[in-house]
N, C-alpha and C positions, 0 to 999 in steps of 0.2 A: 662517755664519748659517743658513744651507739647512740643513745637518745638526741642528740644534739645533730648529729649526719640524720637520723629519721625526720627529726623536728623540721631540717631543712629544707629535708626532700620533699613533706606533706606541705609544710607553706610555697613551694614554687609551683607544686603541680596544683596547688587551689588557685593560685595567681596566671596558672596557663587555662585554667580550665573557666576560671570567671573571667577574663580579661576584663579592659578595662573601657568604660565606654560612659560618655558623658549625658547631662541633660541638658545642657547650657544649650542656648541658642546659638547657632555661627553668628559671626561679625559681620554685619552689613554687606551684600553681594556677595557673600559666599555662600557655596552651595555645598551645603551637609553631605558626607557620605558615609557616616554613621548610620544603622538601621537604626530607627525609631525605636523606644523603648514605649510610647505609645500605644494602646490597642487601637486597632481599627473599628471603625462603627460603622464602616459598610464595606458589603464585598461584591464582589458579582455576582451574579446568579449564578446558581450549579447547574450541572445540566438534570437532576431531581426537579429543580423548579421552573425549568422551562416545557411550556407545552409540549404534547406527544408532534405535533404537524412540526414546531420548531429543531426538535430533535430529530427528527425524519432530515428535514430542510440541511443542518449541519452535518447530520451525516455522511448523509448523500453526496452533499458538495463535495465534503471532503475526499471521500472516496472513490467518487465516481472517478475516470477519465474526461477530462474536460475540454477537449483540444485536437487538432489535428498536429502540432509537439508532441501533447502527450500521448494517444493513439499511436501516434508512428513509437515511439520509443518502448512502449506497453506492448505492444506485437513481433518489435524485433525482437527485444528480450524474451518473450514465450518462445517465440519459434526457435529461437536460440539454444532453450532449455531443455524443449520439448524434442530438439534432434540430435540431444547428448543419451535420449535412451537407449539400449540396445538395441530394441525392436523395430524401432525406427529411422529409415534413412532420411526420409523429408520431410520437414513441417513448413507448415506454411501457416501464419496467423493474422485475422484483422480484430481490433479491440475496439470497442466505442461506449463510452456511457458505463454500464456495468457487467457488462456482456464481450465476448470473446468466444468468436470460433476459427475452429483448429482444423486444418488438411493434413492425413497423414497419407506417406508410403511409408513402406517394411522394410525391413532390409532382407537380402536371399536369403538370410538364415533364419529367420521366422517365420513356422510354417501355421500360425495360427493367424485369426479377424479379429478387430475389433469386439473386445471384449469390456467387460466392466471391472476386472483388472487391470489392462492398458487405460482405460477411460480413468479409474485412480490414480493410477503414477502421474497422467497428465494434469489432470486435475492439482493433485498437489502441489508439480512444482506450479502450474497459474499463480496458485495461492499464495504461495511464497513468494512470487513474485513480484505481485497487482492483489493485496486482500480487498480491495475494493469491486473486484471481478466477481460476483454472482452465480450468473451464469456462465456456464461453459456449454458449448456444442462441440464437439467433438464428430470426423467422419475420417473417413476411409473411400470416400466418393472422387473417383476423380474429375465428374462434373460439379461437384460443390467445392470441391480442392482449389478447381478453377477460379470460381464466382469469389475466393476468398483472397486469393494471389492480384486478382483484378480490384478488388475493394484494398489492399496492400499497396498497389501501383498506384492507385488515387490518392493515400496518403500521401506516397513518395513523392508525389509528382508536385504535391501544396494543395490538393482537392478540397472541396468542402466538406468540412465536418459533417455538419449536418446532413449534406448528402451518403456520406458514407454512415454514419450512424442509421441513418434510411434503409436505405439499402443492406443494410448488416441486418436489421432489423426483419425486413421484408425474405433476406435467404432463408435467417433461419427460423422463419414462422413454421416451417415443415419440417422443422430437425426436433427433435429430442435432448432436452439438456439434461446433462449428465447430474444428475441427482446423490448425495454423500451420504 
């Protein structure tokens, strides 16, 4: 009797494990949703075979912020992140293309500057955030804090991308990006 309960058990779960699936053609205008039992004899291209400029090209797009959409919501989210740290009471951030920089104040209770510890915790969450962000500038300036809040208002407001990518561009040619 054992053998007969095992025998049953090994022939259903071979019948669940191969199901069953045909070769036949469908019926005239009907449209198969069986997977092909077929090999394919062509496929895409990987991205191994496509040029180093091609691969650059796809990346980039993908990752980059592409948008004055995307910028506005890529800046709130950091700034968002960025003013859940301890250390800090205000952020303030504009993002564009693959670059992001950040306006901080402290809060009373931190009696230390911008360091390359604070510049990592910031860094991180960007990352997690936006890994398409690159670069980071990162200050403690509060005339750059400014220049950053005001490229923020231009998103707000429906500004040009392009102009704000400029301009973001142009701040932080004199800043320092925070390096990992």
């Amino acid at each position: 009797m054992k053998k007969v309960i095992i025998f049953t058990l090994c022939a259903s779960a071979a019948l669940l494990l191969c199901g069953c699936t045909t070769n036949a053609d469908p019926a005239p205008g009907k449209v198969s949703t069986s997977p092909s039992t077929a090999p394919m004899t062509s496929a895409a291209p990987s991205a191994t075979t496509l040029p180093d400029a091609a691969k650059d090209m796809l990346t980039n797009t993908v990752n980059k912020i592409m948008g004055t959409d995307d910028a506005l919501k890529a800046s709130q989210e950091i700034r968002d992140a960025v003013s859940k740290l301890t250390e800090i009471d205000t952020a303030v951030c504009a993002a564009a293309g693959d670059s992001a920089a950040i306006g901080v104040t402290y809060t009373s209770t931190y009696q230390g500057k911008m360091d390359d510890r604070l510049r990592g915790m910031i860094y991180a969450r960007v990352k997690a955030i936006h890994p398409g962000i690159t670069t980071i500038y990162v200050t403690d300036d509060a005339a750059q804090s400014n220049e950053i809040a005001s490229l923020y208002q231009m998103l707000q407001s429906g500004g040009s991308y392009e102009t704000v990518e400029g301009s973001l561009a142009s701040l932080t040619a004199g800043m320092e990006p925070y390096q990992e």
